[in-house]
C-alpha positions as CSV (number, residue, x, y, z in Angstrom):
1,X,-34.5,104.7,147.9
2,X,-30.9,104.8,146.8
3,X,-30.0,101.4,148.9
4,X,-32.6,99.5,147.3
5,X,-31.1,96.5,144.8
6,X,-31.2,96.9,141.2
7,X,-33.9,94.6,138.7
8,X,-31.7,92.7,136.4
9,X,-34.1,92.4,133.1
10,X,-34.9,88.7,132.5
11,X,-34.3,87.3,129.1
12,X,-37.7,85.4,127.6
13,X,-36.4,82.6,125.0
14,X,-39.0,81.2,122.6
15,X,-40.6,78.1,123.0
16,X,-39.7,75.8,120.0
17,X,-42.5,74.3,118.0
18,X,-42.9,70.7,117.6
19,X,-42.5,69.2,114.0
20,X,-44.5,66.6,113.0
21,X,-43.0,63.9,110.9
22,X,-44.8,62.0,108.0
23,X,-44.3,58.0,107.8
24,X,-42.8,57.2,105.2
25,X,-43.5,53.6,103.6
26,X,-41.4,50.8,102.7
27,X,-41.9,48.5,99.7
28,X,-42.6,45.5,100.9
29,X,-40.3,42.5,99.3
30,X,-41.6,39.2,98.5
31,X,-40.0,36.3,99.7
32,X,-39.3,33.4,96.9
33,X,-41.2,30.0,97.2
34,X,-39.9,27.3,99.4
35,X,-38.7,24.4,97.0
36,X,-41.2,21.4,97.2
37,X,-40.4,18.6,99.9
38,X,-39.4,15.7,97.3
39,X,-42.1,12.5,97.5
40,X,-40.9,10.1,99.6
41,X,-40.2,6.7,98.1
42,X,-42.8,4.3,97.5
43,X,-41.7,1.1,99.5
44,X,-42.2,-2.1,98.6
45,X,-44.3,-4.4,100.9
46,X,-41.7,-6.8,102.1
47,X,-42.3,-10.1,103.2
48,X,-42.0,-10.3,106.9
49,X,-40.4,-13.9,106.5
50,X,-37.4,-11.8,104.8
51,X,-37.1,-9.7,107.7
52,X,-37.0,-11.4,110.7
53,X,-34.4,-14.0,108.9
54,X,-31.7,-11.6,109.4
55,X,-32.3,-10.9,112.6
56,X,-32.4,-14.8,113.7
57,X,-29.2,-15.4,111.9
58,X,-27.7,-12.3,114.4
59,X,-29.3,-13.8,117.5
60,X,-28.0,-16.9,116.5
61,X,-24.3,-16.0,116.4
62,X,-24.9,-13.8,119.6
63,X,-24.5,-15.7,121.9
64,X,-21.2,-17.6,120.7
65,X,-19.8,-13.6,120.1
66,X,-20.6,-13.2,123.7
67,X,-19.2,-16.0,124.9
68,X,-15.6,-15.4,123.0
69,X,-16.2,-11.8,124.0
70,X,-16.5,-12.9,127.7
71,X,-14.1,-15.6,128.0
72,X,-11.4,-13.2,126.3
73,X,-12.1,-10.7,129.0
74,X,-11.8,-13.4,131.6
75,X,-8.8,-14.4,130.6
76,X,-7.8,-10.6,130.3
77,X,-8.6,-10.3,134.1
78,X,-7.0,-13.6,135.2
79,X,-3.8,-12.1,133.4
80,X,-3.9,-9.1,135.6
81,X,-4.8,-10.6,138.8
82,X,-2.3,-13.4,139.1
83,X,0.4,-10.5,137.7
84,X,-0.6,-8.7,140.8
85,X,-0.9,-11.6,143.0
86,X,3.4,-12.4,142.0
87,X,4.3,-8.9,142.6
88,X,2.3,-8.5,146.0
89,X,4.1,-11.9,147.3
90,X,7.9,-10.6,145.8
91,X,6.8,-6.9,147.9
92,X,5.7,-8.9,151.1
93,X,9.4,-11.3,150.8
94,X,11.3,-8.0,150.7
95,X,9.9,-6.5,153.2
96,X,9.9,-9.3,155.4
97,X,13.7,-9.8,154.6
98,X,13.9,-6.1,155.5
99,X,12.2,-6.7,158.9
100,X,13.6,-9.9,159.8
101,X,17.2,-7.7,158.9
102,X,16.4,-5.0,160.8
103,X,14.9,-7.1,163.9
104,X,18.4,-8.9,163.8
105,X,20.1,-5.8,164.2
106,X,18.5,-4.6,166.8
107,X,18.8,-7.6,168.7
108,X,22.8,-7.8,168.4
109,X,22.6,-4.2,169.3
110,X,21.0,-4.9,172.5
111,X,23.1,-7.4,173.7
112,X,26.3,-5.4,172.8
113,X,24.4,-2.8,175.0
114,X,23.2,-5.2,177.7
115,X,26.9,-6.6,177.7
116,X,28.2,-3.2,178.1
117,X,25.9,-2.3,180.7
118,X,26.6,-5.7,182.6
119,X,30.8,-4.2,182.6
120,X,29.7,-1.0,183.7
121,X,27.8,-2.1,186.8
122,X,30.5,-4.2,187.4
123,X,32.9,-1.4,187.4
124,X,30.9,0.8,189.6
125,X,30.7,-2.4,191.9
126,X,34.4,-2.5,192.1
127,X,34.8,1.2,192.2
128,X,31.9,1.2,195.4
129,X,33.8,-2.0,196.9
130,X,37.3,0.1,196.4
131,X,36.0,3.0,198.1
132,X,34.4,1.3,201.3
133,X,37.5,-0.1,202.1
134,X,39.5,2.6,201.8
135,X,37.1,4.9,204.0
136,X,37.4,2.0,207.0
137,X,40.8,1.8,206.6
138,X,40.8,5.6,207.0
139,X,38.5,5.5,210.4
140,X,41.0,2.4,211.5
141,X,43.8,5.3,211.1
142,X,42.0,8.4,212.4
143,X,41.6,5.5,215.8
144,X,44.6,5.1,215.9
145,X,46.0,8.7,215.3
146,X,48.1,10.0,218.5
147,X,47.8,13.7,218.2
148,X,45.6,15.9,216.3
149,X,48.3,17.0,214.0
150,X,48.5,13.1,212.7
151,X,44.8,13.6,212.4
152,X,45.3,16.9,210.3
153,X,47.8,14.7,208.3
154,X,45.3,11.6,207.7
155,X,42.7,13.8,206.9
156,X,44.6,15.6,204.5
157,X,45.8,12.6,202.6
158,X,42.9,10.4,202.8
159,X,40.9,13.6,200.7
160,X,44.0,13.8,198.5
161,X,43.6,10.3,197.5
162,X,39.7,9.5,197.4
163,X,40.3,13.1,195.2
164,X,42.7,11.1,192.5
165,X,40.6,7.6,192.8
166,X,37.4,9.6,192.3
167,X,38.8,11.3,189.0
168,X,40.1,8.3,187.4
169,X,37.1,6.5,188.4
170,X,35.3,8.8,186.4
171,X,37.2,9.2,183.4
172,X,37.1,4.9,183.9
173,X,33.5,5.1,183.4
174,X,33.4,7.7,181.0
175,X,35.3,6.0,178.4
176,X,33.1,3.0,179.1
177,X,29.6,4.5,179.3
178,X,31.1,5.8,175.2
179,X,32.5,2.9,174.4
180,X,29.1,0.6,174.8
181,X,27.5,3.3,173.3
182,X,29.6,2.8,170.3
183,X,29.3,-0.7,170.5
184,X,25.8,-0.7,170.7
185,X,24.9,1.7,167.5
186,X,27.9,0.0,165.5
187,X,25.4,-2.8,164.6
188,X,22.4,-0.3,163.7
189,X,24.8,1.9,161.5
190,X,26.4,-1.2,159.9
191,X,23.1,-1.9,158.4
192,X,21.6,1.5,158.1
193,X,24.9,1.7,155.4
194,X,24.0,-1.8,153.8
195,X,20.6,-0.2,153.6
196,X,21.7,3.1,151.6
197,X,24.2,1.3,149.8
198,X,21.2,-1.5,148.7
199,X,18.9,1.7,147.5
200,X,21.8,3.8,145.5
């Protein structure tokens, strides 16, 4: 049995004894005496005549304390409402006067824009009149033309002119469509300055 594993020798510790322990005893300390509650006052028997005189004379003059008392705070609150009753009616004037202002302003505005837009259909009017007349006179010539080589010709100008009207006519109604728009929002930013100016 050489292979076989070698026995480690266990240690064996003592168990430790218990100790008892003796109670030891405290001296008990005495607590002092509480003082003695003092003896209430003897009263006197009072009249009940003497005390219910005092308390007429209060009830008495109650009601005229209550009545000072109250009309004071009336007045207090009268104060107060009719303050806020002058300040709501100067708030409701302004802003009336603001909204009749700004009413008026948008009024003029519209008619400068309803003017404007009465010029411009008249232009486009004149400009649709123009252009119908110069397209018959342009089927009166091509009727007219000899050979097709005057036609060629005709054709060739009659583009090179409806061309130039057609770009001037344009720029025409450009400068107007900004112009009216101009005119229009002139009126709105006059007063949207008086405005600013008024709250700096």
């Amino acid at each position: 049995m050489a292979n076989a594993p070698k026995k480690t020798p266990t240690l064996v510790t003592p168990r430790p004894t218990p100790v008892l322990v003796e109670p030891v005893e405290t001296p008990m300390i005495e607590a002092e005496p509480a003082p003695a509650a003092p003896e209430p006052a003897a009263f006197a028997p009072v009249e009940p005549v003497a005390l219910i005189a005092p308390i007429e004379q209060a009830m008495a003059a109650a009601p005229a304390e209550a009545e000072a008392v109250t009309k004071d705070i009336q007045s207090t609150i009268l104060k107060v409402a009719e303050k806020g009753v002058a300040e709501s009616r100067v708030a409701y004037l302004r802003v009336k006067e603001a909204t009749d202002e700004a009413t008026g302003t948008v009024e003029t505005s519209m008619a400068v824009a309803a003017k404007g837009m009465a010029e411009m259909n008249a232009r486009v009017l004149d400009a649709f009149r123009h252009n119908v007349t110069s397209s018959f006179d342009f089927a009166k010539a091509m009727f007219g033309a000899r050979s097709l080589a005057q036609v060629v010709s005709l054709q060739t100008e009659h583009a090179r002119k409806q061309a130039e009207i057609v770009v001037n006519q344009s720029k025409e109604l450009s400068a107007l469509v900004q112009k009216v728009g101009v005119d229009s929002f002139q009126p709105i930013k006059a007063h949207l300055a008086k405005t600013m100016k008024l709250s700096a």
